[in-house]
C-alpha positions as CSV (number, residue, x, y, z in Angstrom):
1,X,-33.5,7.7,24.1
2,X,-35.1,10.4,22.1
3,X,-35.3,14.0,22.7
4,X,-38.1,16.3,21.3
5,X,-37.1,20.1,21.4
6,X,-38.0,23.8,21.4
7,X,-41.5,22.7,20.3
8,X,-44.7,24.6,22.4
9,X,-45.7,21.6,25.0
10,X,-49.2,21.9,26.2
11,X,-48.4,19.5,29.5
12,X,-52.1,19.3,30.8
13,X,-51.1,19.6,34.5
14,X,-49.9,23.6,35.1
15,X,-48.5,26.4,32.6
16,X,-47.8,25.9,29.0
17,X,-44.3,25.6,28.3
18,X,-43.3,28.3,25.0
19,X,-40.6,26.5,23.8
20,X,-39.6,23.1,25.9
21,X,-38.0,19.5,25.4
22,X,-39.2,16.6,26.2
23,X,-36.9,13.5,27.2
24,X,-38.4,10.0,26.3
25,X,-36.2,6.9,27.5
26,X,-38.1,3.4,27.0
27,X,-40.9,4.2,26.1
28,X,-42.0,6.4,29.5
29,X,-41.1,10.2,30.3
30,X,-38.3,10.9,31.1
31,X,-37.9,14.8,31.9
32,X,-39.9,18.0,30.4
33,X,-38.1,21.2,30.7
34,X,-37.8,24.6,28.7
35,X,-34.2,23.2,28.0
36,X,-32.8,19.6,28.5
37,X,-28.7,18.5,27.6
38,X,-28.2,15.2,26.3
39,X,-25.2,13.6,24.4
40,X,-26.2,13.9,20.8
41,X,-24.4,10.3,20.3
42,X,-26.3,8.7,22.4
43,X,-29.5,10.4,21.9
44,X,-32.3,10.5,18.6
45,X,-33.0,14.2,18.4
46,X,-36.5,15.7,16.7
47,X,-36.3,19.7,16.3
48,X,-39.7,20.9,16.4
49,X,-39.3,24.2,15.9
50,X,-42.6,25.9,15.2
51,X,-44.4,23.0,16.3
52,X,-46.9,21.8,19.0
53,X,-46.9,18.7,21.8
54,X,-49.9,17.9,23.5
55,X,-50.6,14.8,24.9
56,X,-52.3,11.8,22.9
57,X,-55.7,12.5,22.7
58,X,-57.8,10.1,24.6
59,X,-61.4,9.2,23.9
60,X,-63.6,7.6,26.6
61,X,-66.1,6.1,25.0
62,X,-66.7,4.4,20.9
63,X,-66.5,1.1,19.4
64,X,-63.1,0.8,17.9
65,X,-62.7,-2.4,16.1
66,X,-66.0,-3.7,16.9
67,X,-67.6,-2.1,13.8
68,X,-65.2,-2.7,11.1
69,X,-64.9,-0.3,8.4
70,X,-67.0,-1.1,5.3
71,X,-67.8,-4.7,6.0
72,X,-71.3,-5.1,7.3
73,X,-72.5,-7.8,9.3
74,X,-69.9,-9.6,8.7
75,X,-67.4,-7.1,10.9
76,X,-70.5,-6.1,12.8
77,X,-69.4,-7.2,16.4
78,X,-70.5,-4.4,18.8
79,X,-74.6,-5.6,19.8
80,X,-75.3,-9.1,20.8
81,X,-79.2,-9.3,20.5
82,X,-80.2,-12.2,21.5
83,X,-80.7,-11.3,25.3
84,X,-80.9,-8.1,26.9
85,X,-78.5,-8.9,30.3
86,X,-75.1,-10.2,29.0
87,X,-72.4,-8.9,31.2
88,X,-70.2,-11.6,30.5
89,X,-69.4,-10.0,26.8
90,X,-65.6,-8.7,26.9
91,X,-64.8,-6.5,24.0
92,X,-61.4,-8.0,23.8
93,X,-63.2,-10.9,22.3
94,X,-64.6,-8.7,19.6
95,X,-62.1,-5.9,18.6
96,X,-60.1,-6.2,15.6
97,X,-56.8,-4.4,15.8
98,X,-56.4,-4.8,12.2
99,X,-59.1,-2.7,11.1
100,X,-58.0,0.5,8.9
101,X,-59.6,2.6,11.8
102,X,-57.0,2.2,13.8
103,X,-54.4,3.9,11.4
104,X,-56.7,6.6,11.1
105,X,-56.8,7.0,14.5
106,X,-53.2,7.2,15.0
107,X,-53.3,9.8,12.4
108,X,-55.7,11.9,14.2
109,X,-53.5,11.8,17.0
110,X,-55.5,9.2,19.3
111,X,-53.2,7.1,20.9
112,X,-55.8,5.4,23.5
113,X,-59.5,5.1,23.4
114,X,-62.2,3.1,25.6
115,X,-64.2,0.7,23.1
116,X,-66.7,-1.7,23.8
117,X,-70.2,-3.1,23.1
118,X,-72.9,-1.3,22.1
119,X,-76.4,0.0,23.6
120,X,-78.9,-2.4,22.4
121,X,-79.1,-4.5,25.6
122,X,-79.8,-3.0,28.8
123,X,-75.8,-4.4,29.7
124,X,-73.9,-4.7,27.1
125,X,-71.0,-6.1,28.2
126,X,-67.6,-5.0,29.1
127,X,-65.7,-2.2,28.1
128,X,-62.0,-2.4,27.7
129,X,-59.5,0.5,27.5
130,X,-56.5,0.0,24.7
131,X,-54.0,1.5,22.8
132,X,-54.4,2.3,19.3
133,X,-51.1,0.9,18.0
134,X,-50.7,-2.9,17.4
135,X,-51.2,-6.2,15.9
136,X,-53.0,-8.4,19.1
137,X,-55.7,-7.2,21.6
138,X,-53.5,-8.4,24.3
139,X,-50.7,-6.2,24.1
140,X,-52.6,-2.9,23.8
141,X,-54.9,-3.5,26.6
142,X,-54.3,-0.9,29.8
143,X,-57.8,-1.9,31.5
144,X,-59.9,-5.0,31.1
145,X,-62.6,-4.6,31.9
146,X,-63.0,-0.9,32.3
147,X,-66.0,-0.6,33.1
148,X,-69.8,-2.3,32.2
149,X,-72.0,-1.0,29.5
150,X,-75.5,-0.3,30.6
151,X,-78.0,1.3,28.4
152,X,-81.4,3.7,29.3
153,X,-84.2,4.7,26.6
154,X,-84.9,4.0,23.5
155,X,-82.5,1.6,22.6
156,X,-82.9,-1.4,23.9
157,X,-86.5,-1.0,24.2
158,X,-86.5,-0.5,20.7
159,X,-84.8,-3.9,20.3
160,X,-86.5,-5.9,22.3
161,X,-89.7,-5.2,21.7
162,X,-89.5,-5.8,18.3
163,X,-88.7,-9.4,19.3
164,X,-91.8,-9.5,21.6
165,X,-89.7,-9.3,24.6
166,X,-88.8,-7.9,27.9
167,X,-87.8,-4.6,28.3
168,X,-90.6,-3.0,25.8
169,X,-90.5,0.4,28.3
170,X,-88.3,2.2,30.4
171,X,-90.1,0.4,33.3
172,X,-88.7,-2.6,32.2
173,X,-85.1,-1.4,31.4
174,X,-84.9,-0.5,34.8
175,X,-86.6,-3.7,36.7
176,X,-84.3,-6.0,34.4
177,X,-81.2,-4.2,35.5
178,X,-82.2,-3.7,39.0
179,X,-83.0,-7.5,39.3
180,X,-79.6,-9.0,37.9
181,X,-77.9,-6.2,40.1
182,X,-79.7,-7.3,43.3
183,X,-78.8,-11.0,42.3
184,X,-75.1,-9.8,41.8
185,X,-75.4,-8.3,45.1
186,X,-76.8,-11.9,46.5
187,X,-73.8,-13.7,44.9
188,X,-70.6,-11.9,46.0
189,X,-72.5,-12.4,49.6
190,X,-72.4,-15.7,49.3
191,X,-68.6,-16.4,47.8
192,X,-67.4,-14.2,50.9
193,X,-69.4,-15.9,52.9
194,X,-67.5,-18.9,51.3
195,X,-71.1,-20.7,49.8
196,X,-70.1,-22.9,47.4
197,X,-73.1,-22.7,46.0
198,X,-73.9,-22.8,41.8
199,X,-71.3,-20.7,39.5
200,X,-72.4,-18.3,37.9
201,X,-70.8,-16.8,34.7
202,X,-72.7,-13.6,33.9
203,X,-73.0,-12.7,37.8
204,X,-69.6,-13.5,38.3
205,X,-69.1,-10.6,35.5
206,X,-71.0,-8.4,37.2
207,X,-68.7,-8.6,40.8
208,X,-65.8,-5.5,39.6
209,X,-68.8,-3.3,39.4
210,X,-70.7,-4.2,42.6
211,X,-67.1,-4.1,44.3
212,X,-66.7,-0.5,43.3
213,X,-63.6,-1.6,40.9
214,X,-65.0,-0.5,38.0
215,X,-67.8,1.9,36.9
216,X,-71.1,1.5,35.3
217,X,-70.8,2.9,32.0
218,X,-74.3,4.4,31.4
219,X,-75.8,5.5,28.1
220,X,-78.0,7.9,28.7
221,X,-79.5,10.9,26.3
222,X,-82.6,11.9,27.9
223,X,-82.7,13.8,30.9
224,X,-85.0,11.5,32.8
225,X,-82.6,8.4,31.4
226,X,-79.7,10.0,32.7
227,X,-81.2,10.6,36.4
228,X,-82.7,7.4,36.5
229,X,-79.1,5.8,35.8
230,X,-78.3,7.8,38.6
231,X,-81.1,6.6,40.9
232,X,-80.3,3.1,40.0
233,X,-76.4,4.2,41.2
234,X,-77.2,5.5,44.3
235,X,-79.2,2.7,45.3
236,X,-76.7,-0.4,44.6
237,X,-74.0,2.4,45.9
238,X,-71.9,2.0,42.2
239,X,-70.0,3.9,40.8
240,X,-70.8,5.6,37.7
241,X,-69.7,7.8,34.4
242,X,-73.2,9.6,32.3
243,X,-72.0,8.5,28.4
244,X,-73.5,10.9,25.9
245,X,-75.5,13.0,28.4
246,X,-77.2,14.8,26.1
247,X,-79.8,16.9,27.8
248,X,-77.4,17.3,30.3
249,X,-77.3,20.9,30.0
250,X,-81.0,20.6,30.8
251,X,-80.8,19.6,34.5
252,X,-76.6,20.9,35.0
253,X,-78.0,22.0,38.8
254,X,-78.4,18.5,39.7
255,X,-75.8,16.9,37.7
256,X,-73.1,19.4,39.7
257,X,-74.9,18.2,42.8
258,X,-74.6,14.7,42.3
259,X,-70.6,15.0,40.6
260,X,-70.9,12.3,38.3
261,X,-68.7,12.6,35.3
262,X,-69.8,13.0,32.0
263,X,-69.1,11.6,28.5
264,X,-70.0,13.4,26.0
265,X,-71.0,13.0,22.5
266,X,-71.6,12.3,19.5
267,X,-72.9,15.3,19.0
268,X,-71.2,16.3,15.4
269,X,-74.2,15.2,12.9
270,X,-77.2,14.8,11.9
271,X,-80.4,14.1,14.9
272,X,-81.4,10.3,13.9
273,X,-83.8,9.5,17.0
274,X,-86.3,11.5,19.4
275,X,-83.8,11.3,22.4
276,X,-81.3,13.2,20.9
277,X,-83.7,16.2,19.9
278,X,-82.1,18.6,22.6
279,X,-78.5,17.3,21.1
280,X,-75.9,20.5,21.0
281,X,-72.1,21.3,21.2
282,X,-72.5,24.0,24.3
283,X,-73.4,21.0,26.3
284,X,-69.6,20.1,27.2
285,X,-69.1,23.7,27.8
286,X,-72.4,24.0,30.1
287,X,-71.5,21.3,32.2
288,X,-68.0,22.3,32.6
289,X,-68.5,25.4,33.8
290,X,-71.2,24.0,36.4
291,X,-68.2,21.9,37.5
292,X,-68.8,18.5,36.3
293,X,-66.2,16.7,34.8
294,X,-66.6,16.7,31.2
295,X,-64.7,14.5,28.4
296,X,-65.5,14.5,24.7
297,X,-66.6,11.8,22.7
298,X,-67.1,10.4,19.2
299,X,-68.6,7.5,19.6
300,X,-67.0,5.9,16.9
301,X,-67.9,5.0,14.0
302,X,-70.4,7.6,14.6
303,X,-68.0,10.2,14.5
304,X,-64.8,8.2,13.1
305,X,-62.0,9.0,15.9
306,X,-59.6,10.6,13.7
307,X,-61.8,14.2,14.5
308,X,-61.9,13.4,17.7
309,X,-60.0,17.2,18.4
310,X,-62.9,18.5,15.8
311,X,-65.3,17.5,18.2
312,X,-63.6,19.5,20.8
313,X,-62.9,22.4,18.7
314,X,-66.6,22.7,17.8
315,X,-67.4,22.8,22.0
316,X,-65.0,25.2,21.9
317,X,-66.8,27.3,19.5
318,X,-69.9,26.7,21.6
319,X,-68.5,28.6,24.4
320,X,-66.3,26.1,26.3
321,X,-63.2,27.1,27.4
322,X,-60.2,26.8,25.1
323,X,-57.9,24.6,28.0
324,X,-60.6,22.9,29.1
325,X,-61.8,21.8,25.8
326,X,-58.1,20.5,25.6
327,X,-58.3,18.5,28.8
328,X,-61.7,17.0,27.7
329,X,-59.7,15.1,25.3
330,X,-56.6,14.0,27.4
331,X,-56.6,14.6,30.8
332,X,-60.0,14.4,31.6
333,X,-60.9,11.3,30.2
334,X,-57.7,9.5,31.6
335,X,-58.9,10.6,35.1
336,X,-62.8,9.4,34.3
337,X,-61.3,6.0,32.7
338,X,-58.8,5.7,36.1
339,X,-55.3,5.7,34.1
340,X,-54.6,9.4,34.8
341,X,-51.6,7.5,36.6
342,X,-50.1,7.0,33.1
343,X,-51.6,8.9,30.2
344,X,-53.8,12.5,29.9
345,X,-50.5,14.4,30.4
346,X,-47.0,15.7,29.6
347,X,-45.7,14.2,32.8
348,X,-42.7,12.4,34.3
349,X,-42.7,8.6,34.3
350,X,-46.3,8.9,32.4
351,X,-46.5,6.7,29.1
352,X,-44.5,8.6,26.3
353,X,-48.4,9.2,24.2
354,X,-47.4,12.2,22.8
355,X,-48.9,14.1,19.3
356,X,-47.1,16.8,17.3
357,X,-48.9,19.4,15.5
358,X,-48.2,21.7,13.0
359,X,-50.9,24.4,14.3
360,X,-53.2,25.0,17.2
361,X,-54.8,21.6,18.0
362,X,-58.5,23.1,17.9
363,X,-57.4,25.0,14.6
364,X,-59.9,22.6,12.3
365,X,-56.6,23.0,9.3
366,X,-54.4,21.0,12.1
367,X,-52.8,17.7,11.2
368,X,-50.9,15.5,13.3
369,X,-47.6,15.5,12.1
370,X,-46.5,12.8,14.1
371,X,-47.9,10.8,16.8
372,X,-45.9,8.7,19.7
373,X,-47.2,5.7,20.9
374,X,-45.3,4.0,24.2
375,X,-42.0,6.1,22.6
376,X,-42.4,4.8,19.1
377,X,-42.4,7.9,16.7
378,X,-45.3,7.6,14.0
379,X,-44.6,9.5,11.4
380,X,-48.4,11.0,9.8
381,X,-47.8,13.1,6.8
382,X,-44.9,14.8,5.3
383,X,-44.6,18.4,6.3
């Protein structure tokens, strides 16, 4: 067992406590309270005096592992671009645990992030949610597959037309995932139907999404990309989160209207492409306020995820509230990726993803003393 006291414990889920403990027993936890007694035999004690606890950070959406760090094509993973509809791609298969990112994560104080392929195909593939901490994929996954990567505008249009191929236009982004979705739709009738008609891998992919198990994870920048992401929701009835939504703040009427929940980011940086003209860090904050559910993103490498709380400091500068800035690193996103049920707070029997800082969180100076991962104390820098 391990006992963190008189620390300032930013729980996510009511009041801050001033100066609280927090019990950990196996890995889960076990109590929070402004005061907890324990047998000091039995039990490791941390004195964090001074200090702050806020849950690991969590981010949503970036491709961790997939683009290993100075490599090149050779740990270049994320984009397979050789056809534009390719469902059937798990991340799992791609992400490399041993890359130096992941240290730096942990040392940013991200203890779980959603990573998966990139936006070059209009789907992707499938996104996987994992822990930051360890050696093989299979033992840091907590979702797989989380979700499936779509992608709207200029992206894969981009891509394939430079090979002379369908989509060229948003027209065609649209039509091609329309048309495998409708086929989807025709296949799961026909296995509960019983058919025992021709398998079909990259449908059979597709069935956690048209079954409303998972969402579709939509990259979107432009405002008419991000409601036509919606459209294409609404009519196959799937559930859906708006990654990057960055003209969100232009149409934040109809985006509080319609409630889907937004991903934003990566918005540190410099404006590489049209769509991303309107890009700006009071977006979070606009949203927010409008009541959409808003989590922050890096997109990583884009933004690499150790500054994953810059990012959130910086919408915080922009106008966004200073809690809910907070929450749009760790609760939010654990309700948006569906495991709110164990991470994204300072909560009984919740994962024991913890992070220790030695100033405000947002404060841009703040380091991560130490980070917890499932109970195992990480030890960042020497205070």
């Amino acid at each position: 067992m391990i006992l963190l006291k008189n620390a300032k414990i930013y729980t996510m889920e009511g009041s801050v406590i001033e100066k609280g403990s927090i019990l950990i027993n196996d890995g889960k936890i076990e109590k929070v309270a402004e005061s907890i007694d324990v047998d000091d035999k039995e039990v490791e004690i941390y004195d964090f005096e001074g200090k702050i606890i806020t849950p690991g950070l969590i981010d949503a959406h970036c491709h961790l592992g997939l683009i290993e760090d100075a490599i090149g094509f050779e740990g270049m993973d994320v984009n397979e671009m050789t056809n534009p509809i390719t469902p059937e791609l798990r991340a799992i298969d791609g992400i490399n645990p041993m890359d130096e990112t992941f240290k730096e994560a942990i040392a940013g104080g991200v203890t779980t992030v959603s990573s998966g392929p990139g936006s070059a195909n209009v789907i992707g593939g499938q996104f996987a949610t994992i822990k930051t901490l360890g050696k093989r994929i299979d033992d840091m996954i907590i979702e797989s597959p989380a979700a499936i990567k779509c992608a709207f505008g200029e992206n894969p249009k981009r891509v394939y037309n430079e090979k002379k191929k369908s989509p060229s236009t948003r027209m065609a982004t649209a039509a091609e995932l329309r048309k495998v979705l409708y086929e989807a739709l025709e296949y799961n009738t026909k296995i509960r139907r019983g058919d025992d008609g021709k398998f079909d891998f990259k449908l059979k992919a597709l069935l956690p999404l048209i079954n409303n198990e998972i969402p579709l994870k939509a990259h979107a920048h432009r405002a008419d990309d991000i409601l036509t992401a919606i459209r294409i929701a609404k009519e196959f009835d799937l559930d859906l989160t708006l990654d990057h939504c960055t003209e969100g703040h232009l149409i934040t009427d109809i985006l509080a209207e319609e409630n889907y929940p937004a991903i934003v980011g990566p918005t540190f940086g410099h404006r590489s492409k049209v769509e991303l003209k309107n890009k700006s860090f009071k977006t979070p904050g606009i949203l927010n306020k409008a009541g959409v559910k808003v989590a922050i993103m890096t997109d990583s490498p884009v933004i690499p995820l150790q500054h994953l709380n810059m990012c959130a400091a910086l919408a915080y500068k922009s106008g966004m509230d200073y809690m809910e800035a907070l929450k749009a690193i760790t609760i939010y996103p654990a309700e948006i990726l569906r495991i709110d049920h164990r991470l994204g707070s300072i909560k009984e029997k919740k994962d024991a993803d913890l992070v220790v800082w030695d100033k405000d969180p947002l404060d841009i100076q703040a380091n991560a003393v130490y980070t917890i991962i499932d109970g195992l104390v990480i030890k960042n820098l020497e205070e």
